[in-house]
C-alpha positions in Angstrom: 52.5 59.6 113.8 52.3 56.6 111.6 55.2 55.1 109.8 53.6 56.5 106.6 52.7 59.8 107.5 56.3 60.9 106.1 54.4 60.4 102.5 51.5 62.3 103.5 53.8 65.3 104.3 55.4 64.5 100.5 52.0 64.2 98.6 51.3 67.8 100.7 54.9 69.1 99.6 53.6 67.8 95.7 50.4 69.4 95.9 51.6 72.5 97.0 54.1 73.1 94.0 51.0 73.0 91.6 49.7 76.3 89.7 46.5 75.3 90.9 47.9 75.4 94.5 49.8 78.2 94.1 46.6 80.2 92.2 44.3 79.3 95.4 47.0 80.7 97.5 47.0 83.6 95.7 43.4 84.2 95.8 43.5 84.1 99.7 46.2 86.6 99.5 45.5 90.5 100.6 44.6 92.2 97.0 47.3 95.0 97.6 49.7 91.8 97.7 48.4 89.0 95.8 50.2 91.0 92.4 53.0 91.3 93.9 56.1 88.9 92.6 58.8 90.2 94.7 56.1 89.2 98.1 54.6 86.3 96.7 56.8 84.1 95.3 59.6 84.5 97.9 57.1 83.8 100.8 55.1 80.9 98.5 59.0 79.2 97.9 59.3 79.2 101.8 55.7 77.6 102.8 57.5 74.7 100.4 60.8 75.1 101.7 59.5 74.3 105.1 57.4 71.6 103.8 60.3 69.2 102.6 61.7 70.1 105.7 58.5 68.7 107.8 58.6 65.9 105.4 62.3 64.9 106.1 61.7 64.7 109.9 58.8 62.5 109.7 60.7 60.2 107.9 63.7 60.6 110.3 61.5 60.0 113.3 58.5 57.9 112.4 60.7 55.0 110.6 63.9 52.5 111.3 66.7 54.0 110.5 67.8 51.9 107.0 63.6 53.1 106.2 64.2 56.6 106.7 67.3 56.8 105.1 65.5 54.9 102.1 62.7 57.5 102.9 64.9 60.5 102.5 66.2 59.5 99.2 62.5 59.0 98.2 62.1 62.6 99.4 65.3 63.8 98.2 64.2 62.6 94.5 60.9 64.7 94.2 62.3 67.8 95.7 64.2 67.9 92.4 61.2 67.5 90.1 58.2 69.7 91.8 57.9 71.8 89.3 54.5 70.9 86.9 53.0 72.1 83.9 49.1 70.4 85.0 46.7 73.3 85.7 48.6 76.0 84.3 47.0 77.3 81.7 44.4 77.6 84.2 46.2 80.5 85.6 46.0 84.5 84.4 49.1 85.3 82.2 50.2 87.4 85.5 49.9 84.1 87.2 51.8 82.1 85.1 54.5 84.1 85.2 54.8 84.3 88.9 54.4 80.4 89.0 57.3 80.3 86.7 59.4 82.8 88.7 58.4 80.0 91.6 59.9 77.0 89.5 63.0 78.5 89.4 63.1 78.8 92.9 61.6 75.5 93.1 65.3 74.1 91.2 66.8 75.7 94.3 64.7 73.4 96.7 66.3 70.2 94.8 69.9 71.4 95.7 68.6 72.3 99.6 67.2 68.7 99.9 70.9 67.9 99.2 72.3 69.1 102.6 68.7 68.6 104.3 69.0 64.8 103.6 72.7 64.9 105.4 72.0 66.3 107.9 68.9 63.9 108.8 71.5 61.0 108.1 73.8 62.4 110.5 71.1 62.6 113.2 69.8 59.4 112.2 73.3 57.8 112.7 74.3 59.8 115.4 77.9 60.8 114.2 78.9 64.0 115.5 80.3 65.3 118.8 77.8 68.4 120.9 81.4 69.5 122.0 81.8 70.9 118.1 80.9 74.5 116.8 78.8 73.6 114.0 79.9 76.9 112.4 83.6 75.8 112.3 82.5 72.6 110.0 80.7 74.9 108.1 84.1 77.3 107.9 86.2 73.8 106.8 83.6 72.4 104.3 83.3 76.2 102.8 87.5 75.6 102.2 87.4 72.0 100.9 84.0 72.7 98.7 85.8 72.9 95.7 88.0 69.8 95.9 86.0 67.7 97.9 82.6 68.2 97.4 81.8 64.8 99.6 83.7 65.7 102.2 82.1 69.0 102.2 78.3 68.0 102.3 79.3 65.0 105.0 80.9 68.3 107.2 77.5 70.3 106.3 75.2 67.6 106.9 77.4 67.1 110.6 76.8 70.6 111.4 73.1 70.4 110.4 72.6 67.6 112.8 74.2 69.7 115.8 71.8 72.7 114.7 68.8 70.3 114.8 69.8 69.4 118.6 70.0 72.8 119.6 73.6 74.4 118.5 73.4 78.0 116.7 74.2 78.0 113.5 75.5 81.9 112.3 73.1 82.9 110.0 75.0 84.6 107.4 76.5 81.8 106.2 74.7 82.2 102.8 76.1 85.2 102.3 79.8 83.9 103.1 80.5 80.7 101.4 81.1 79.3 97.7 77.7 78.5 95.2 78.7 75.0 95.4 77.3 75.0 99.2 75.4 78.1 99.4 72.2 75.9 99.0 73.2 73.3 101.4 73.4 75.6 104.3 70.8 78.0 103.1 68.0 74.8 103.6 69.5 73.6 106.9 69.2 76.9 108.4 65.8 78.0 107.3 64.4 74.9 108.2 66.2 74.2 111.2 65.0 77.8 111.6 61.1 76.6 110.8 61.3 73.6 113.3 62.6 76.1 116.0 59.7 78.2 115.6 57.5 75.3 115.9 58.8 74.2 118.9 60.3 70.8 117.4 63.9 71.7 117.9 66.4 71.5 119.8 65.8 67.7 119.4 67.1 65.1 122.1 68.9 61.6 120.7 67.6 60.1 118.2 65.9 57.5 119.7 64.5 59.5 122.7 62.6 61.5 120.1 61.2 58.2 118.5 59.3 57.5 121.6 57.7 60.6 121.7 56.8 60.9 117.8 55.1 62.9 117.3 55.4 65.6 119.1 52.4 68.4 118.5 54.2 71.8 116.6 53.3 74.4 118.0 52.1 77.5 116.6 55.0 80.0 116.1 54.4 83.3 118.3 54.2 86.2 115.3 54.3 89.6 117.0 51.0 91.1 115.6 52.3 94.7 115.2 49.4 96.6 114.8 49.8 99.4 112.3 50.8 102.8 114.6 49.9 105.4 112.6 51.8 108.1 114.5 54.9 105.8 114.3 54.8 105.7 110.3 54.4 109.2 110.0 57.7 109.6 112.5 59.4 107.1 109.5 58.0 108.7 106.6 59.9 111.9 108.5 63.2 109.9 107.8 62.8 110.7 104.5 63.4 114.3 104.6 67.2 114.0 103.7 70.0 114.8 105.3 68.6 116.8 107.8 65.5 115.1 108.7 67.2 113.7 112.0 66.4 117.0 113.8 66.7 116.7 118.2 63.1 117.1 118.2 62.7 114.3 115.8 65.1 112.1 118.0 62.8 113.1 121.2 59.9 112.3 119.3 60.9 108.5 118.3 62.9 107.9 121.6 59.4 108.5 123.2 57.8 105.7 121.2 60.9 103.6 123.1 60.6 99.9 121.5 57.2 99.9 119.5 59.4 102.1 116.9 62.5 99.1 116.7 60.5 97.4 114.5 60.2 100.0 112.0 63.7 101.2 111.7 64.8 97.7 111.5 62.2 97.6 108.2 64.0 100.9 106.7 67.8 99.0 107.3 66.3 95.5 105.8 65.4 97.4 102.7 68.8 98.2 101.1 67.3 99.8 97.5 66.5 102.4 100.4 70.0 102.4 100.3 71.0 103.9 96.7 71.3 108.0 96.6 68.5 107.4 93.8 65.8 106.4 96.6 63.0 108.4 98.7 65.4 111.0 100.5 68.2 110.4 98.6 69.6 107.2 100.7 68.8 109.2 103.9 66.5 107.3 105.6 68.2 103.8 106.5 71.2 106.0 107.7 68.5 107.7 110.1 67.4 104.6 111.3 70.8 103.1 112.0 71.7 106.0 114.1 68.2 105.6 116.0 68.3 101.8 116.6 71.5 102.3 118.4 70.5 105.4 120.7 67.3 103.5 121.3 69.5 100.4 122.5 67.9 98.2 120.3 70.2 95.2 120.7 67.8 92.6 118.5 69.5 94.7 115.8 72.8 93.6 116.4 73.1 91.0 113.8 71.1 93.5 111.4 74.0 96.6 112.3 76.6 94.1 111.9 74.9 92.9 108.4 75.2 96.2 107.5 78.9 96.9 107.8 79.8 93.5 105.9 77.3 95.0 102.9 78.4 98.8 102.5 81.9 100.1 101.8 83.8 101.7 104.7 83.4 104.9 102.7 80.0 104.7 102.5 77.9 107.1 105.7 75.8 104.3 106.9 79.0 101.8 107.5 79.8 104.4 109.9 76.3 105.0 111.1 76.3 101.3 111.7 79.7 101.0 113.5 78.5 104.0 115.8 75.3 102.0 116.5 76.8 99.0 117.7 78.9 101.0 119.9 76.2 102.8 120.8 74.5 99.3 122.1 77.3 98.4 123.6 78.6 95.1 125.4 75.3 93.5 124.6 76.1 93.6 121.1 79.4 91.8 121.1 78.9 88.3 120.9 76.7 89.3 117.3 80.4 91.5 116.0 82.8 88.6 117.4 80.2 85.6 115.4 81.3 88.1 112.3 84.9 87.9 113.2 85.1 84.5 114.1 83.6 82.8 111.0 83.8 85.7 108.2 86.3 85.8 105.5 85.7 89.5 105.1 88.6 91.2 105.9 88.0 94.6 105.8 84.7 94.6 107.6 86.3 93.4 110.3 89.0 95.1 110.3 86.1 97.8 110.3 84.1 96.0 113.3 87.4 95.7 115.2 87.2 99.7 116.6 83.7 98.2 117.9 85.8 95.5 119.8 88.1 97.7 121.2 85.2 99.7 122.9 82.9 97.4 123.8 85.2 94.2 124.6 87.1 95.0 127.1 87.8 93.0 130.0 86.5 90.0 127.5 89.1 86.6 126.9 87.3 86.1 123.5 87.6 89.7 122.6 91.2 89.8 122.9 91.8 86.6 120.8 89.6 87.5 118.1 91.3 90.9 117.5 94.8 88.8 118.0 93.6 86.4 115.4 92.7 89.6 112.8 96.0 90.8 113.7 97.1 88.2 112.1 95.2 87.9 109.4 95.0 91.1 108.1 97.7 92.4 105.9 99.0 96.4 106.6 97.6 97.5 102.8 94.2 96.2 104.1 94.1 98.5 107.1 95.7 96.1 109.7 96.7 99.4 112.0 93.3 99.6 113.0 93.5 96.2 114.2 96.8 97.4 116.5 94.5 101.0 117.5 91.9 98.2 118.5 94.3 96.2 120.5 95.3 99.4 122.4 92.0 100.1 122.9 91.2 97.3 124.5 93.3 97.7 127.2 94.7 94.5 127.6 99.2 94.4 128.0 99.1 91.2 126.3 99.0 92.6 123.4 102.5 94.6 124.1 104.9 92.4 122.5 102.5 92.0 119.6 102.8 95.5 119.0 106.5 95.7 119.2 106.6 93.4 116.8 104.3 95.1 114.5 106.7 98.3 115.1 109.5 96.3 113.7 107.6 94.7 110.6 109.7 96.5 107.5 106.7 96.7 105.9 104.6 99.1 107.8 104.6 102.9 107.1 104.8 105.4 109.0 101.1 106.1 108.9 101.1 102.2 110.1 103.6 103.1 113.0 101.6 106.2 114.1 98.7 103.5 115.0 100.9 101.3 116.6 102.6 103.5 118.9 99.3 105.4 119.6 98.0 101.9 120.8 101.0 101.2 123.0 100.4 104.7 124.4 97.1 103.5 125.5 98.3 100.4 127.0 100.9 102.4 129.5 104.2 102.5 127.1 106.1 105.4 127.5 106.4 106.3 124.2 108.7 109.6 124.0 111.4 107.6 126.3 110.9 103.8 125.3 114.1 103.1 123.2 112.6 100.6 120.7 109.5 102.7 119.7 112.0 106.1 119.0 114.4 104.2 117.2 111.3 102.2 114.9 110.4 106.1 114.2 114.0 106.7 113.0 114.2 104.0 110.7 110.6 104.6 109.6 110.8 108.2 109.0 113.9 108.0 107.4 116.6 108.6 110.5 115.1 111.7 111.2 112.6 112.4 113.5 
C-alpha cells in the first residue's frame, strides 16, 4: 500500500456519507428492504463504521509513526463532519429522511473515531503489556470515566490495542458502561470485530506488520443460509402460545439438529418478540430459548446469557434462559463467568450463579467468581443464592465462608435456610453441628 492510500480510504469514507451514495445503495438494495429504516440505516452506518476503521489502519501501518499519528488526527477530524446536505434534494422525501436518520448516527461515528484513534496510538507506540485483560482496563476506565475522562480513553485506547493483537474483548461492554465511553468501546469492538472478519487481526508488532503492508483482506465467510421452508413453518409454530411447544413439536425441530439454531437464535435477537403484545403473546422467544438449550446449541451461550442480564428474574424466559444454559452445560461456562467477571449487574448474576453451581464444578475460576459475588452481593439483593450456589458447587472451601455468612446479624432466616442447605451439600452435619443449631436459635428467635 502506498503512504497515501490512508487518504484514498478517507475520500471513500467521504463519499460514502453522501445522499447520493447512500440513494445508489439503496437502489441496489432488495425492494422488500430498500424502505425499510430500521434495516437500512443501521446496516448503511456500519459499511461507514467499518470504513473509518480501514482508514485508521492504513494510516497506522502504511506511515512513520509521528505521520500516522498526524494522519489519525486528519482522520479523526472528518469522522466528526460526514454529514452533507450536497445531493439531497435529489433524494425521495422517504429518502431524505432515512439519510437524516443516518446523520444522526453519523454524530455517533465522530465520538467512535475518539477511542479508534487511541487505540491506533497505543499500537503505534507500543505501550501496553499482552499479559493484561483488556476487559479489566475497560472495567477501570468505566469507574474513573466520570472524573478522569483522559485517563479513561488512554485505558480504552490500551485495551483497543491488545484487542487489535488478538485479546477478546467481552462484547457487551456497550451495554455495561457509562454514555461518556459507551461510544469509545462500541467503535473499537465493531471494528476490531470488522478487521477480524477480514482476516487482518490479530496483528503482530507494529513494525512486523509494516513490512508486510498490506496485507490482502480477505473476504469474510457469511454462512449462506438458504431459506428452509419446512424449518420456518416449524418457527412460525412457536407462535401458537403457551402451548405450542408440544413433544411432537420438540421431535420435529430436534430432527432438523443444527440447521434450525439459526432460527431460534433470530426469535431470541428480536426482543419486541418479547412483550405479551406480540405474535403469540411473547411465547415464541421463550420457545426458542427452551429449544436452543435441548438442542445444545452452545454458539448461543453469550445470546442465553444476554438474555438473563435483559429480562427481570420474574419474567418466564429469564428462567427459560437460566434452564438453557444449564441445559448446555460446561461448554457454556466461560460465556456466564465473562458476565460475572466484568458485569456490574448484580442481580443477574446473582441469577447466573445457580448456572455456576451446576455446571462449574471441579473449575478454580468457578469457585472464585461465585466467592467474589459472595462478596459483592448484599442479602436484600438475593446473596443466599450465591451461598445455595457455593454448596452446589461442591467445593469445602467454601465452609468457613458459609459459617460466616450464618453468623452475619443481618441475614434472615429465609437467608439461613440457604446457608445451611448449602453446608448440607458440602458434607456438614447440620442437625448435630453446634454452630449451625445455635445460628437457628438466635435467628428464629431462641426457639427452634
Amino acid at each position: 500500500m502506498k503512504q497515501e492510500d490512508w487518504r484514498s480510504e478517507l475520500k471513500r469514507l467521504k463519499e460514502l456519507a453522501t445522499p447520493r451514495a447512500f440513494q445508489r445503495y439503496l437502489q441496489d438494495m432488495p425492494e422488500k428492504l430498500r424502505d425499510d429504516p430500521g434495516i437500512v440505516v443501521p446496516v448503511y452506518a456500519a459499511i461507514l463504521e467499518a470504513t473509518l476503521g480501514e482508514a485508521m489502519l492504513a494510516a497506522s501501518l502504511g506511515l512513520p509513526k509521528e505521520e500516522a499519528k498526524e494522519a489519525l488526527g486528519e482522520i479523526e477530524a472528518a469522522a466528526w463532519h460526514l454529514r452533507s446536505k450536497e445531493g439531497l434534494r435529489a433524494l425521495s422525501r422517504p429518502e431524505q429522511q432515512m439519510y437524516r436518520d443516518l446523520a444522526e448516527l453519523m454524530e455517533d461515528l465522530g465520538e467512535e473515531s475518539v477511542g479508534l484513534a487511541a487505540m491506533c496510538e497505543h499500537y503505534i507506540e507500543g505501550d501496553y503489556d499482552l499479559g493484561e485483560d483488556p476487559n479489566r482496563l475497560i472495567q477501570k476506565a468505566n469507574r474513573i470515566s466520570r472524573r478522569d475522562a483522559k485517563g479513561a480513553l488512554d485505558l480504552v485506547g490500551r485495551a483497543g490495542a491488545l484487542a487489535l493483537r488478538g485479546k477478546k474483548l467481552w462484547k457487551r461492554w456497550p451495554d455495561e458502561v457509562s454514555r461518556r465511553i459507551r461510544r469509545w468501546v462500541f467503535g473499537i469492538i465493531n471494528v476490531v470485530s470488522n478487521l477480524s472478519d477480514g482476516g487482518l487481526v490479530p496483528l503482530g508488532e507494529v513494525e512486523v506488520e509494516r513490512k508486510r503492508w498490506p496485507r490482502k483482506r480477505r473476504k469474510p465467510k457469511v454462512a449462506k443460509r438458504k431459506r428452509d421452508e419446512e424449518i420456518m413453518a416449524l418457527m412460525y409454530s412457536l407462535f401458537e402460545g403457551e402451548g405450542a411447544l408440544t413433544p411432537e413439536l420438540v421431535r420435529r425441530i430436534r430432527r432438523k439438529g443444527e440447521a434450525a439454531i439459526p432460527y431460534l437464535m433470530d426469535i431470541v435477537w428480536d426482543e419486541s418478540l418479547w412483550s405479551v403484545d406480540s405474535p403469540g403473546g411473547g411465547w415464541a422467544p421463550i420457545h426458542a430459548v427452551t429449544l436452543l438449550g435441548k438442542l445444545g446449541a452452545v454458539e448461543a451461550a453469550e445470546l442465553l446469557v444476554g438474555v438473563v442480564a435483559d429480562s427481570d428474574p420474574e419474567d418466564i424466559i429469564h428462567g427459560a434462559a437460566i434452564f438453557a444454559l444449564e441445559d448446555l452445560g460446561r461448554p457454556a461456562l466461560d460465556a456466564v463467568l465473562d458476565f460475572l467477571r466484568y458485569s456490574s449487574n448484580v442481580a443477574a448474576k446473582i441469577s447466573l450463579a445457580e448456572v455456576v453451581g451446576e455446571i462449574g464444578r471441579g473449575d478454580e475460576r468457578a469457585y472464585e467468581e461465585l466467592v467474589n459475588l459472595f462478596h459483592e452481593a448484599t442479602w436484600p439483593q438475593g446473596k443466599c443464592l450465591v451461598c445455595s450456589a457455593l454448596g452446589d458447587l461442591g467445593d469445602e472451601r467454601a465452609i468457613p465462608l458459609l459459617r460466616e455468612a450464618l453468623r452475619d446479624p443481618r441475614a434472615d432466616e429465609m437467608d439461613a435456610d440457604e446457608i445451611i442447605w448449602a453446608l448440607g451439600q458440602l458434607g456438614v452435619d447440620v442437625d448435630r453441628d453446634e454452630e449451625v443449631q445455635q445460628a437457628l436459635k438466635r435467628i428464629r428467635g431462641g426457639g427452634l
